[in-house]
VEXROTOR-337678 format. One line per 3 residues: number of its first residue (from 0); for each residue x, y, z of N, C-alpha, C, O. Coordinates in Angstrom, 2 decimals. Layout:
NUM = X/Y/Z/X/Y/Z/X/Y/Z/X/Y/Z; ...
***
This chain:
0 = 0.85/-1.19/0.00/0.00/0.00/0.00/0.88/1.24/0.00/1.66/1.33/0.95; 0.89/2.22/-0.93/1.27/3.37/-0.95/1.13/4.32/-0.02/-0.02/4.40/0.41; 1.98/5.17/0.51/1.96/6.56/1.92/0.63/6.98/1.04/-0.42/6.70/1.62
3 = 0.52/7.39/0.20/-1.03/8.14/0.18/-2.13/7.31/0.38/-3.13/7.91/0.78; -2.24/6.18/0.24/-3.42/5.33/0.39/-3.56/5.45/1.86/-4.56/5.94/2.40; -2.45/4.95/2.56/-2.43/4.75/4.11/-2.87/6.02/5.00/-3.52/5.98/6.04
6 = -2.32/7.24/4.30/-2.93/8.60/4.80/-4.54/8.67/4.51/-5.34/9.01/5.38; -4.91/8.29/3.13/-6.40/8.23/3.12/-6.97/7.65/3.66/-8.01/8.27/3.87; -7.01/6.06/4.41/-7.54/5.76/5.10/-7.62/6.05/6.57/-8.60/6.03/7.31
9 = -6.29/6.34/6.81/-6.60/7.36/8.52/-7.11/8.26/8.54/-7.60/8.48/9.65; -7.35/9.27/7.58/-8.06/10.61/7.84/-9.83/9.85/7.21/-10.84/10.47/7.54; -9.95/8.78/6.51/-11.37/8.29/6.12/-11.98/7.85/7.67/-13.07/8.13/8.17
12 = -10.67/6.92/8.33/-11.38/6.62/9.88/-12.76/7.29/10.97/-13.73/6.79/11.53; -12.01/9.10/10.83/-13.15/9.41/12.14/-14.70/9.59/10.99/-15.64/10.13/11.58; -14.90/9.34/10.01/-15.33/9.77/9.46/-16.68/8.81/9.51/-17.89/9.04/9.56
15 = -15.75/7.44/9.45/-16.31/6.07/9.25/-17.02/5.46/10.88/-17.94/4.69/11.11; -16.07/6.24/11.81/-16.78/6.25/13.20/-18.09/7.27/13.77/-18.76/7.35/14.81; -18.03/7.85/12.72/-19.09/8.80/13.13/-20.27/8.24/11.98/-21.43/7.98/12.31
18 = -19.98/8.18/11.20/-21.06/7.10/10.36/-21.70/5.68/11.34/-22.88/5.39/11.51; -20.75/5.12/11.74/-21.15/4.34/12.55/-22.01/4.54/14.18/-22.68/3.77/14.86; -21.60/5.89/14.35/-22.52/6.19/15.26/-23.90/6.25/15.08/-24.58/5.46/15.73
21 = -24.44/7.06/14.30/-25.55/7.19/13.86/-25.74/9.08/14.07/-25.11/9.84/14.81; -26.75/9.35/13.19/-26.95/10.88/13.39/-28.01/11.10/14.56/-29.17/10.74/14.75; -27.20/11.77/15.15/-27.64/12.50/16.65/-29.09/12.60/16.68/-29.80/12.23/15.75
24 = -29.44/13.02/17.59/-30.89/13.46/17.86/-31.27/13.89/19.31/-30.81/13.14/20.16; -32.05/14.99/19.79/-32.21/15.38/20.96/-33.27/15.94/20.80/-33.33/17.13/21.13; -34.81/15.08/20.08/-36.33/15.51/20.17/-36.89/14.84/21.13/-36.78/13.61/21.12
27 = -37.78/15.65/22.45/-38.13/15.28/23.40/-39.83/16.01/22.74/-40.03/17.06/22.12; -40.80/14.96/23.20/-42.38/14.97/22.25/-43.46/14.72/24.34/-43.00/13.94/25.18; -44.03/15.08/24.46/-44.92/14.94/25.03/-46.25/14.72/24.64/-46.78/15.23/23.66
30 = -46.85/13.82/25.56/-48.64/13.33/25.11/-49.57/12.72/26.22/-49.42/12.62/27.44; -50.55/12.34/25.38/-51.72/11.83/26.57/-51.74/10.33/25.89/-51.03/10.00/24.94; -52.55/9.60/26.48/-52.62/7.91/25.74/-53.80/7.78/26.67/-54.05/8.42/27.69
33 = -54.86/6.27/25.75/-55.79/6.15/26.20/-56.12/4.58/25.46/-55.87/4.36/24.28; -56.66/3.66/26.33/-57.35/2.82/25.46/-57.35/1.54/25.91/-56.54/1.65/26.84; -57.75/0.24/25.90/-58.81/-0.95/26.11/-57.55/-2.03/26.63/-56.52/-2.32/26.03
36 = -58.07/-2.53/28.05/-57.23/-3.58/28.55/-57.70/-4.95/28.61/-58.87/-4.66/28.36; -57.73/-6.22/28.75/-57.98/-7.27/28.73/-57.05/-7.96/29.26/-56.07/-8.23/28.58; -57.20/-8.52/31.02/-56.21/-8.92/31.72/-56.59/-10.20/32.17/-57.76/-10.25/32.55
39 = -55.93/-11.33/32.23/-55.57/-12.46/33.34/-55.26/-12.33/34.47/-54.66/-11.29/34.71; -55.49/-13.18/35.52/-54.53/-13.09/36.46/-54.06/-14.76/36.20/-54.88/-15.52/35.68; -52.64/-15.28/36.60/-52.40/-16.82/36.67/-52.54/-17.60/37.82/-51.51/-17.56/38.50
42 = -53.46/-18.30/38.32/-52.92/-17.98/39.20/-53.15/-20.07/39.49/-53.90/-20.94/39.04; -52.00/-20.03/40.47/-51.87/-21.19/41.07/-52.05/-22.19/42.36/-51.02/-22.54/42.93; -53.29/-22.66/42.86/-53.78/-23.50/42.05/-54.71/-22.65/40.53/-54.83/-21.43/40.53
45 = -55.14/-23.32/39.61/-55.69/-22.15/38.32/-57.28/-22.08/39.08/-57.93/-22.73/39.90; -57.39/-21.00/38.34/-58.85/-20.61/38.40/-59.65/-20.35/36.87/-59.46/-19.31/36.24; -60.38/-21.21/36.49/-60.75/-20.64/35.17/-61.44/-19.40/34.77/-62.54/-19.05/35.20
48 = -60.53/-18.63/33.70/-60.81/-17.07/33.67/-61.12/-16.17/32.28/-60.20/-15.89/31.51; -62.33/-15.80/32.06/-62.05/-15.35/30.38/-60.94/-13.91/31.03/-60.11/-13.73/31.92; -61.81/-12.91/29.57/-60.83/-11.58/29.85/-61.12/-10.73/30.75/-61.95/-10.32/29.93
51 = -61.27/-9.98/31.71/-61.41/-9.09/31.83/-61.17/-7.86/31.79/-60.07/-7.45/32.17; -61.98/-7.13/31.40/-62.35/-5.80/30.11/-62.22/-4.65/31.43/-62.63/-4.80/32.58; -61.15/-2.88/30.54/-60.82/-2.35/31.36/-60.49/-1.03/30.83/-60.78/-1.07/29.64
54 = -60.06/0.05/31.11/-59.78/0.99/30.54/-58.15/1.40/30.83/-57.52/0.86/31.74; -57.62/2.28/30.05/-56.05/2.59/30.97/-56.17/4.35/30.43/-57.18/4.63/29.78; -55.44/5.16/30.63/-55.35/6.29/30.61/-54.32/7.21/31.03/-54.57/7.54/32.19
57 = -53.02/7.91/30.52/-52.30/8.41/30.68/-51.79/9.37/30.15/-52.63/10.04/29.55; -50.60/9.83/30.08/-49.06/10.86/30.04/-47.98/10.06/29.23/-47.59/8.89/29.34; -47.73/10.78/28.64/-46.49/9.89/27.52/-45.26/10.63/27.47/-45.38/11.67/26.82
60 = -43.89/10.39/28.03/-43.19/11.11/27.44/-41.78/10.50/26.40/-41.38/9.35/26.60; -41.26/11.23/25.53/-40.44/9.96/24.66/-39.51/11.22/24.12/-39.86/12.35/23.78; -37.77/10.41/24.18/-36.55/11.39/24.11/-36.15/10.50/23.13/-35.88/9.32/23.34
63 = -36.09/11.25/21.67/-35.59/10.26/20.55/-34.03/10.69/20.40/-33.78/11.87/20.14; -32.84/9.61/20.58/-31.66/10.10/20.68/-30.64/9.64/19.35/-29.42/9.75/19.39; -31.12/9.31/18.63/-30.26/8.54/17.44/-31.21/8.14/16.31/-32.38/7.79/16.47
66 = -30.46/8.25/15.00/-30.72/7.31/14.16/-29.77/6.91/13.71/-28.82/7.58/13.30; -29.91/5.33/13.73/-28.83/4.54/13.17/-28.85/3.51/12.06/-29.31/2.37/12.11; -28.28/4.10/11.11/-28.72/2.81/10.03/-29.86/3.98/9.40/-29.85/5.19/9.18
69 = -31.10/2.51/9.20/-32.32/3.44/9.57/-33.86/3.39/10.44/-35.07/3.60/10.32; -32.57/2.88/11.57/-33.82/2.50/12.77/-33.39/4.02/13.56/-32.38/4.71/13.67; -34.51/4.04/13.92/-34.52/5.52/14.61/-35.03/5.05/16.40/-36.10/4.53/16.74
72 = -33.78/5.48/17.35/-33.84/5.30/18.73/-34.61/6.13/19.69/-34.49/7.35/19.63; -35.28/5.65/20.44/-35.92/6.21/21.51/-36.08/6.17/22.84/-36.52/5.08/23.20; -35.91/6.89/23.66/-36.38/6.27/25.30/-37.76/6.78/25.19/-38.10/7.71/24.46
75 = -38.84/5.80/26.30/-39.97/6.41/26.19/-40.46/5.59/27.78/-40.26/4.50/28.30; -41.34/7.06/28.18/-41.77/6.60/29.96/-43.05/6.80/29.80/-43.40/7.38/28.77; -43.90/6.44/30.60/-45.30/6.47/31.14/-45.86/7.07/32.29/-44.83/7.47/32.84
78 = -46.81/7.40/33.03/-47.33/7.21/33.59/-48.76/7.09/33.23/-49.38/7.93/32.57; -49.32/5.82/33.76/-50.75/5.61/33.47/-51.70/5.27/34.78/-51.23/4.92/35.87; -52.83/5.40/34.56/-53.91/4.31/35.79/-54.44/3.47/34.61/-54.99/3.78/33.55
81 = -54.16/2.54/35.04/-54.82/1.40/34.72/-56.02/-0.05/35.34/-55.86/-0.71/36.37; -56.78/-0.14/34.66/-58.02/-0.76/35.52/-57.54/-2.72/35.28/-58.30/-3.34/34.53; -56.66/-3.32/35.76/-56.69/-4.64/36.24/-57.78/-5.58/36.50/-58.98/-5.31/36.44
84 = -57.11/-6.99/36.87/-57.85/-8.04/37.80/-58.15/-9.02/36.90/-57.35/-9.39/36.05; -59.44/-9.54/37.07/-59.96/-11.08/36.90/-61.09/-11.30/36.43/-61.77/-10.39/36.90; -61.65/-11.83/35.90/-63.12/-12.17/35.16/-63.02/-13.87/35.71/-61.97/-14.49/35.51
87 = -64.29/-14.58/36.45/-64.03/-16.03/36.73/-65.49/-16.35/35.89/-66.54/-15.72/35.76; -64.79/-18.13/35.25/-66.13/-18.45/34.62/-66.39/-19.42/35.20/-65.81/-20.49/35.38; -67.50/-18.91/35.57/-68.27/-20.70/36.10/-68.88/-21.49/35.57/-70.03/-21.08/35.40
90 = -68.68/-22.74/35.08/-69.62/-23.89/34.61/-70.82/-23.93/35.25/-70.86/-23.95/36.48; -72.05/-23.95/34.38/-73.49/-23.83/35.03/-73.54/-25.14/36.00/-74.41/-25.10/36.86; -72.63/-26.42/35.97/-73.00/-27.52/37.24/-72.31/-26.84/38.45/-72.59/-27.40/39.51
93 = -71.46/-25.77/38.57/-71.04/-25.24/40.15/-71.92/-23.99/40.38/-71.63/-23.13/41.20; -73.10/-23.95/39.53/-73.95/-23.19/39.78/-74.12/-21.80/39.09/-73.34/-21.58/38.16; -75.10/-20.77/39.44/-75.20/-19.70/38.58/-74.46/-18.70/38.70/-74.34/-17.85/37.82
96 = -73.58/-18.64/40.33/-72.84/-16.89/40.40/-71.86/-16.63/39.06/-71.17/-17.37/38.36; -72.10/-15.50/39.08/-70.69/-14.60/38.52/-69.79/-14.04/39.22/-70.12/-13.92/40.39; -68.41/-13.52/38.87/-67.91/-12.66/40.08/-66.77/-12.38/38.73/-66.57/-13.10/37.75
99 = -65.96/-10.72/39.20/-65.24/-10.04/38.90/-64.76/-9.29/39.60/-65.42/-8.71/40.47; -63.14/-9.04/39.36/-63.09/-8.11/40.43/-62.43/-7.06/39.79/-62.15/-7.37/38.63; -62.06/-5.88/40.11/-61.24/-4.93/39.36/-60.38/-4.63/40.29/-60.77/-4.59/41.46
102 = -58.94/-4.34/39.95/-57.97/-3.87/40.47/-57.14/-2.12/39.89/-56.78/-1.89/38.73; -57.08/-1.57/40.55/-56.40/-0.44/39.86/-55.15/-0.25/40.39/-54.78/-0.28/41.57; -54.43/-0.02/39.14/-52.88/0.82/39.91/-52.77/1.19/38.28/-53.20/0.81/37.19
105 = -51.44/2.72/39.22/-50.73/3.63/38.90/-49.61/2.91/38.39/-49.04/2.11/39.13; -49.14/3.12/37.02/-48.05/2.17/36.46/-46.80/2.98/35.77/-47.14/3.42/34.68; -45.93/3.17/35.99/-45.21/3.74/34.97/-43.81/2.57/34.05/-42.77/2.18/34.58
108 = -44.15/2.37/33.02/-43.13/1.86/31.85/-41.80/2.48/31.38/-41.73/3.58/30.83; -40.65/1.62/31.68/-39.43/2.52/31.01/-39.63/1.68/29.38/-40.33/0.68/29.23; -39.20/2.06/28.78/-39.66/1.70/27.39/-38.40/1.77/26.59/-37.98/2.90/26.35
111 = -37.89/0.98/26.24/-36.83/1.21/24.85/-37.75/1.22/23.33/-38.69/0.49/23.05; -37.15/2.28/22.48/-37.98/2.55/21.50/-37.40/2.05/19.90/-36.34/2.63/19.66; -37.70/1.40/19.11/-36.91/1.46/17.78/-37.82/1.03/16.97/-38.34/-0.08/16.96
114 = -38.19/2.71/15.66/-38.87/2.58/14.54/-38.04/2.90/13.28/-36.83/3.08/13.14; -39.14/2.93/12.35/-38.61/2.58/10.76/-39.42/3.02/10.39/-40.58/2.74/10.70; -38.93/4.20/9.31/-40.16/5.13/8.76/-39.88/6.52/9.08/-38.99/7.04/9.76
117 = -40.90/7.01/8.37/-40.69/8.87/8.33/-40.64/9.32/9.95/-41.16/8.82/10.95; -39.94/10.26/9.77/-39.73/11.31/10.86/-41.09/12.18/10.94/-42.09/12.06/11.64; -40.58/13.37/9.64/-41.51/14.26/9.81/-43.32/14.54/9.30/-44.21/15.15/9.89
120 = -43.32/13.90/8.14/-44.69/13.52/7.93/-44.74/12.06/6.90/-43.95/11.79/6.00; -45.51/11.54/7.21/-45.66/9.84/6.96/-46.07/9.33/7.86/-46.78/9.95/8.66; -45.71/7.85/8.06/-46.07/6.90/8.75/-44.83/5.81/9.03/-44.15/5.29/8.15
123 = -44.70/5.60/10.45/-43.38/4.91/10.95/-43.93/3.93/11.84/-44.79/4.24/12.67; -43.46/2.73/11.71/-43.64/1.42/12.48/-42.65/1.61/13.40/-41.60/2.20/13.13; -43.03/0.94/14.92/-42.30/0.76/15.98/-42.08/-0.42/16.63/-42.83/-1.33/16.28
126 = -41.13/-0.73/17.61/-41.23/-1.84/18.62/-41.08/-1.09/19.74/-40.57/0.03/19.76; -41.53/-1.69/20.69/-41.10/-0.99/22.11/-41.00/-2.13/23.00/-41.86/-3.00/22.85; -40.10/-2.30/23.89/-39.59/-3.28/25.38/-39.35/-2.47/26.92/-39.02/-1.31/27.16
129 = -39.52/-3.05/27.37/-38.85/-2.41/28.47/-39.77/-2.92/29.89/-40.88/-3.44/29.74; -39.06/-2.65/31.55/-39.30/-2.93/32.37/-40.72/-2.23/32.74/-40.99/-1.11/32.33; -41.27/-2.71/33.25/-42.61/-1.58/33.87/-43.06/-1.64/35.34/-43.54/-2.76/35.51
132 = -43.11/-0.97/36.39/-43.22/-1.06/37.86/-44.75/-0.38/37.86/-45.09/0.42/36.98; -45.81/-0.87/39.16/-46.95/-0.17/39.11/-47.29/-0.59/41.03/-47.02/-1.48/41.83; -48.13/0.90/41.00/-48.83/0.77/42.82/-50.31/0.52/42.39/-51.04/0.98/41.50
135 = -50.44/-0.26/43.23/-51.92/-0.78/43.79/-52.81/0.81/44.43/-52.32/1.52/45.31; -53.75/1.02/43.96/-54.38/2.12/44.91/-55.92/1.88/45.18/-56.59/2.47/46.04; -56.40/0.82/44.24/-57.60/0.15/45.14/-58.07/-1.26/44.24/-57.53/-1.83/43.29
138 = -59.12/-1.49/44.88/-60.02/-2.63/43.61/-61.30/-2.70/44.56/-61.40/-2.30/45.72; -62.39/-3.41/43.62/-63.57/-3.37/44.07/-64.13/-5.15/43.16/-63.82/-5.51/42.03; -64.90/-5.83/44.08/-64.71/-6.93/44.13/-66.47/-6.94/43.20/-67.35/-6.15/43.56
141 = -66.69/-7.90/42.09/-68.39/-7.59/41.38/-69.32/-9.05/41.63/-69.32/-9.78/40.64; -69.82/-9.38/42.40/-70.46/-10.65/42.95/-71.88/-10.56/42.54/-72.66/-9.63/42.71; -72.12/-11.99/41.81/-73.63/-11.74/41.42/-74.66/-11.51/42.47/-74.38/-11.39/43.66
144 = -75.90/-11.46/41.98/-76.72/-11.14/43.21/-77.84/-12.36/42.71/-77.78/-12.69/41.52; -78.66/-12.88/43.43/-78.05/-13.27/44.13/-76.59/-13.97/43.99/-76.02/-14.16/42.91; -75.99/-14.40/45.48/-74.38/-15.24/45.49/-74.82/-16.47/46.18/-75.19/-16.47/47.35
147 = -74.78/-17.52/45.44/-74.79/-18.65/46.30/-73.59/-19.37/46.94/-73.69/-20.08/47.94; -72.21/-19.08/46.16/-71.07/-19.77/46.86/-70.31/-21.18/46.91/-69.45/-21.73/47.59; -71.03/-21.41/45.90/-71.57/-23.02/45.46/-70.20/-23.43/45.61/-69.29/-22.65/45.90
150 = -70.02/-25.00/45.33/-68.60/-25.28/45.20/-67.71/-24.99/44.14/-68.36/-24.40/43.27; -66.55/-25.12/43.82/-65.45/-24.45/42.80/-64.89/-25.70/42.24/-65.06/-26.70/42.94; -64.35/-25.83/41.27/-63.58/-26.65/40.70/-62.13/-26.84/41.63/-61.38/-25.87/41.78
153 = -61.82/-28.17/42.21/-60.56/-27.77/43.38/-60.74/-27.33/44.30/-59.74/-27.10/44.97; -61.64/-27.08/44.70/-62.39/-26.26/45.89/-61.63/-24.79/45.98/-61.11/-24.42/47.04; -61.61/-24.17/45.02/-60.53/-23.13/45.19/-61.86/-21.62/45.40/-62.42/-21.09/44.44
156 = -61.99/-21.37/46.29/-62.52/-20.16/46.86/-61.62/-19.32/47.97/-62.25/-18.57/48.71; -60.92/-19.37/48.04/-59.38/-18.84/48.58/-59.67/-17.15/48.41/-59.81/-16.41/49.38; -59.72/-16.85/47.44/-59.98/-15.43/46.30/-60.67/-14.76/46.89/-60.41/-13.59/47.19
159 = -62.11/-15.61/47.30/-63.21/-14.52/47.58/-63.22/-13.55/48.87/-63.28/-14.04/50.00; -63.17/-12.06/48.66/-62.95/-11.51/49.78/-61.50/-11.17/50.50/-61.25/-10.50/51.51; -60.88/-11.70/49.84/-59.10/-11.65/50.26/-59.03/-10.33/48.93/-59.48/-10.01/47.83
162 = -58.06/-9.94/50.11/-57.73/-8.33/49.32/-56.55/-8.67/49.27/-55.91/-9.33/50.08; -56.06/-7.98/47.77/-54.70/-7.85/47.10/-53.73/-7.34/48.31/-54.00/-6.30/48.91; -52.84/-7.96/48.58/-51.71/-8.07/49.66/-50.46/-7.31/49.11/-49.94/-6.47/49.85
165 = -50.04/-7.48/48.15/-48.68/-7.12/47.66/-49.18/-5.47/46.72/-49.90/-5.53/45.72; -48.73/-4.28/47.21/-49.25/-3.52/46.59/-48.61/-2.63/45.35/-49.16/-1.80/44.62; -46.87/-3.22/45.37/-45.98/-3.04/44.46/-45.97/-3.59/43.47/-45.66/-4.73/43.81
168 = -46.11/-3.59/42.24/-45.91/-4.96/41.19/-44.99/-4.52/40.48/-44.66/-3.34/40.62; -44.22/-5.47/39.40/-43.28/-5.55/38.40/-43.58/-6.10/37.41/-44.27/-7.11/37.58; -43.20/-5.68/35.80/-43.05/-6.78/35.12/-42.67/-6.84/34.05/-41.46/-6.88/34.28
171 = -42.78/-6.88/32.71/-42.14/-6.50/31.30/-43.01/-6.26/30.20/-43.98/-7.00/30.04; -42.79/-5.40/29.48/-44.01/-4.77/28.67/-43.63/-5.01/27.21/-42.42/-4.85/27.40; -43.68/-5.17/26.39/-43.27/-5.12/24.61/-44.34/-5.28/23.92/-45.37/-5.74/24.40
174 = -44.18/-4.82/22.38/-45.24/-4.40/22.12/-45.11/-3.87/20.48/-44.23/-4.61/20.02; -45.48/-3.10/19.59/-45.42/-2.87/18.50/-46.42/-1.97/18.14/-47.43/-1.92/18.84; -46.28/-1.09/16.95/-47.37/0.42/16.75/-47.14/0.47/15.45/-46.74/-0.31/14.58
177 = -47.57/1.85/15.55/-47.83/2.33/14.25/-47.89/3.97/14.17/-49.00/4.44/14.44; -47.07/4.71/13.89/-47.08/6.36/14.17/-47.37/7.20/12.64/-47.08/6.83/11.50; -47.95/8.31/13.06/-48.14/9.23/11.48/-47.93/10.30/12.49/-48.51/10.51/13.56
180 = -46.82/11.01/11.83/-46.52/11.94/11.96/-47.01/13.25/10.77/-46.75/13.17/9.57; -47.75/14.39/11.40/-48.04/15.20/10.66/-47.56/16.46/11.09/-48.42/17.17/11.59; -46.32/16.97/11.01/-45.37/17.72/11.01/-45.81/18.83/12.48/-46.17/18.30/13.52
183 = -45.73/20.25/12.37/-46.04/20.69/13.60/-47.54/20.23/14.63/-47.74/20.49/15.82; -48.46/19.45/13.64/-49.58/19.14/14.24/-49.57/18.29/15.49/-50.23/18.31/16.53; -48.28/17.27/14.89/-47.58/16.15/16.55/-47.88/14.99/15.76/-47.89/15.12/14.53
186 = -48.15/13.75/16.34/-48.05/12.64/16.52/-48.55/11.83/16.79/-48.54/11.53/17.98; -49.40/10.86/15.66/-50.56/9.95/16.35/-50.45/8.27/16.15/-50.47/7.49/15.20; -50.34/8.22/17.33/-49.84/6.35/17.48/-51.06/5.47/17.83/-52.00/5.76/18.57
189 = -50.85/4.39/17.15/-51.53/2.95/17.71/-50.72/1.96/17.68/-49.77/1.81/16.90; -51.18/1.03/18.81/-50.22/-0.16/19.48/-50.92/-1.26/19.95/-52.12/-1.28/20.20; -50.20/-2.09/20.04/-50.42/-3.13/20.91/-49.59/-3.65/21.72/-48.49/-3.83/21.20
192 = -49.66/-3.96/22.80/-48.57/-4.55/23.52/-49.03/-5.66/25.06/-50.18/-5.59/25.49; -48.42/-6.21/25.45/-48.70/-7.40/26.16/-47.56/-6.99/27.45/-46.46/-6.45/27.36; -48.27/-7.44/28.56/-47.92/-6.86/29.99/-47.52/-8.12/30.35/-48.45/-8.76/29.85
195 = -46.49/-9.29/31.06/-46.25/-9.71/31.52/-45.64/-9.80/33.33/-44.50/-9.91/33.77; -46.92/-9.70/33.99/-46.35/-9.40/35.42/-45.74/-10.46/36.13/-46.33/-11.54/36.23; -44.62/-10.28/36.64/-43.44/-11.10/37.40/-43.58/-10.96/39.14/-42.74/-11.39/39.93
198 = -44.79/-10.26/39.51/-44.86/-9.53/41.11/-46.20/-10.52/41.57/-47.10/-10.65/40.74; -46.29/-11.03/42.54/-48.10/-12.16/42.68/-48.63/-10.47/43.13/-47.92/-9.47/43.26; -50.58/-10.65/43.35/-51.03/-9.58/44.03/-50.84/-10.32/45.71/-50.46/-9.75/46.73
201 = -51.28/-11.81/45.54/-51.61/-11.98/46.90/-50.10/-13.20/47.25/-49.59/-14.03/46.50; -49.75/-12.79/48.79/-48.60/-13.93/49.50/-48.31/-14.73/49.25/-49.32/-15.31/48.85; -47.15/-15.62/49.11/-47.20/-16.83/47.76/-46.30/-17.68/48.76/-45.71/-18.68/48.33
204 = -46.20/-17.34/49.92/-45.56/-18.62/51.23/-46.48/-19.98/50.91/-47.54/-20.19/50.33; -45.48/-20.82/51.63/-46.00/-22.66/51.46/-47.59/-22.28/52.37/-48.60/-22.81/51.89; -47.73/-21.65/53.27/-48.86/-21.23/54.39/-49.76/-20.69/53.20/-50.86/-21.24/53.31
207 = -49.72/-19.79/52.05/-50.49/-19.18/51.58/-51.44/-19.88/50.65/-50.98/-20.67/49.83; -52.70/-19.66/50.71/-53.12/-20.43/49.14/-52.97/-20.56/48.08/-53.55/-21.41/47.40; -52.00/-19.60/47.59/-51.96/-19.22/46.05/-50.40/-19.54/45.74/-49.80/-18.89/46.58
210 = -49.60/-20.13/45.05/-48.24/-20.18/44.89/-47.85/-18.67/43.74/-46.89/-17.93/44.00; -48.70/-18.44/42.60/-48.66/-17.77/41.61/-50.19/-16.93/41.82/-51.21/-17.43/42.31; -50.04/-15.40/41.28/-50.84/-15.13/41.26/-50.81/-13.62/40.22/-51.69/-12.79/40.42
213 = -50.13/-13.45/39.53/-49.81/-12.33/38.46/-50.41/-11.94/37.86/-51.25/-12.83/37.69; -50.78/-10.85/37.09/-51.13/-10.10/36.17/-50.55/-10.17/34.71/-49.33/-10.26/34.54; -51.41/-10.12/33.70/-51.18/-10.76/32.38/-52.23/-10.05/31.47/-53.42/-10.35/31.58
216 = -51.79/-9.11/30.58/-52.30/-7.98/30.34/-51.99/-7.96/29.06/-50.81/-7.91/28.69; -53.50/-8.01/27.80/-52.88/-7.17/26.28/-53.62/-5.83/26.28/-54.84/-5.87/26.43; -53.24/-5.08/26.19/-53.10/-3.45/26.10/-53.25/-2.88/24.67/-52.22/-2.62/24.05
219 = -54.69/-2.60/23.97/-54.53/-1.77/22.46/-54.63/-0.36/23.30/-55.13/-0.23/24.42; -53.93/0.84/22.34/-53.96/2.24/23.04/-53.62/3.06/21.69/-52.82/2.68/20.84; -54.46/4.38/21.67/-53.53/5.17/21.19/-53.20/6.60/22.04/-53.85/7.16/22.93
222 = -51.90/6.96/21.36/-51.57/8.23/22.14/-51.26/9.57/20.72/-51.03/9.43/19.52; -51.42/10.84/21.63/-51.01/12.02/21.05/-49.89/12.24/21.06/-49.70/11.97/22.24; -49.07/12.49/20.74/-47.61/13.34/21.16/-47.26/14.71/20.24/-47.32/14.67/19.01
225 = -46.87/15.96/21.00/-46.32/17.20/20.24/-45.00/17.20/20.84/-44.71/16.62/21.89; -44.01/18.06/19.95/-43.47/18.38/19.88/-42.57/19.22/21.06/-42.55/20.41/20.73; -41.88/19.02/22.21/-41.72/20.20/23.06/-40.19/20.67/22.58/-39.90/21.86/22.73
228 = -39.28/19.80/22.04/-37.74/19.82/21.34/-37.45/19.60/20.30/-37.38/18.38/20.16; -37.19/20.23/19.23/-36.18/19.30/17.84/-34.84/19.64/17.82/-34.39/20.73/18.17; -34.20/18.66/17.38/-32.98/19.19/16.92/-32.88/19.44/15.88/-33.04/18.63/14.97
231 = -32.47/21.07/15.68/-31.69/22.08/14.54/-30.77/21.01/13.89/-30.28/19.98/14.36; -30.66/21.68/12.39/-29.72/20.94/11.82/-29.53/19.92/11.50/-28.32/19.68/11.42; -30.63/18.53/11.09/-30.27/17.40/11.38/-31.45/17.27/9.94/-32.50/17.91/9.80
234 = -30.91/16.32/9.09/-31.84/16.06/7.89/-32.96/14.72/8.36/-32.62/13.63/8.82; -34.11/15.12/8.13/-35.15/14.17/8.23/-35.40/13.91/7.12/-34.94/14.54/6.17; -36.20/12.89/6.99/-37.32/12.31/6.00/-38.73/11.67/6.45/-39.52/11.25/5.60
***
């Protein structure tokens, strides 16, 4: 290799490292989110359970810091209330009750973000992952009327009347969307994503009735987001 080749490629280097970085970004977007829950609980011994139907409602905030390639990076947080719990079905031979219960907590999602697609006006597909922590702040228990109490499959009536014990939960959120961006107007997303809770509601000691008892959550939503930061200088599409 020739002194000039060897000079061209060291001065091509920072060039090729900054390519490899990806082009910067420091747009911070604020919003509201809203929309339809359908939760499990698992719980162990099982209890047979359709969905139960719920609302969620929040605050969105999301710091897009990179594009690389041409996946475009994001952090993105939450805070929401969300309406939880259980739907139980009973086979008409353990008799006629119904029962539901609802649980609410305050949840906030750390979110890793990575889409594909327009920036400034179009339409951009997303994924999102990330950890999610939430507080318990009440529930209200829905018992048919009349309640007869009849027997359970397993004899498992453990549930009834026992209030959620553990009021911290944890668990992992991911998920996938769909964004149109229409330039200063902001930002309108739809998603789906699936809640996997890792926290029981109720005591899960050898003494306790329940070994497992988690939350298991698919989540459709959409949210608003505007604009509160862009970064100057930076070519979109």
């Amino acid at each position: 290799m020739s002194p000039r080749s060897l000079l061209f490629l060291l001065l091509l280097i920072p060039s090729l490292a900054r390519a490899q970085v990806g082009s910067h970004r420091a747009d911070l977007a604020l919003g509201v989110n809203g929309g339809y829950t359908m939760n499990q609980i698992s719980f162990n011994p099982t209890i047979k359970q359709g969905w139960k139907q719920g609302i969620t409602l929040g605050l969105t905030l999301r710091y897009t810091c990179e594009k690389y390639l041409s996946a475009i990076c994001a952090l993105q947080t939450e805070l929401n209330y969300i309406d939880l719990g259980w739907k139980e079905v009973i086979e008409p031979e353990y008799g006629t009750d119904t029962y539901y219960r609802q649980i609410h907590y305050l949840q906030m999602p750390f979110l890793a973000r990575l889409g594909w697609g327009r920036e400034v006006k179009g339409l951009q597909g997303y994924l999102i992952l990330g950890p999610q922590v939430g507080l318990y702040i009440g529930e209200k228990e829905h018992y048919s009327d009349p309640w007869a109490g009849s027997p359970r499959p397993n004899n498992v009536t453990q549930q009834y009347g026992r209030k959620v014990e553990n009021y911290f939960e944890y668990g992992i959120t991911a998920g996938a969307g769909a964004e149109i961006s229409a330039g200063r107007v902001g930002h309108f997303l739809i998603e789906g994503r699936y809640y996997y809770g890792l926290a029981d509601i109720f005591h899960n000691s050898k003494r306790d009735p329940f070994g497992r008892s988690a939350n298991g959550a698919i989540i459709i939503k959409a949210t608003y987001l505007f604009d509160l930061l862009r970064t100057k200088g930076v070519e979109r599409k």
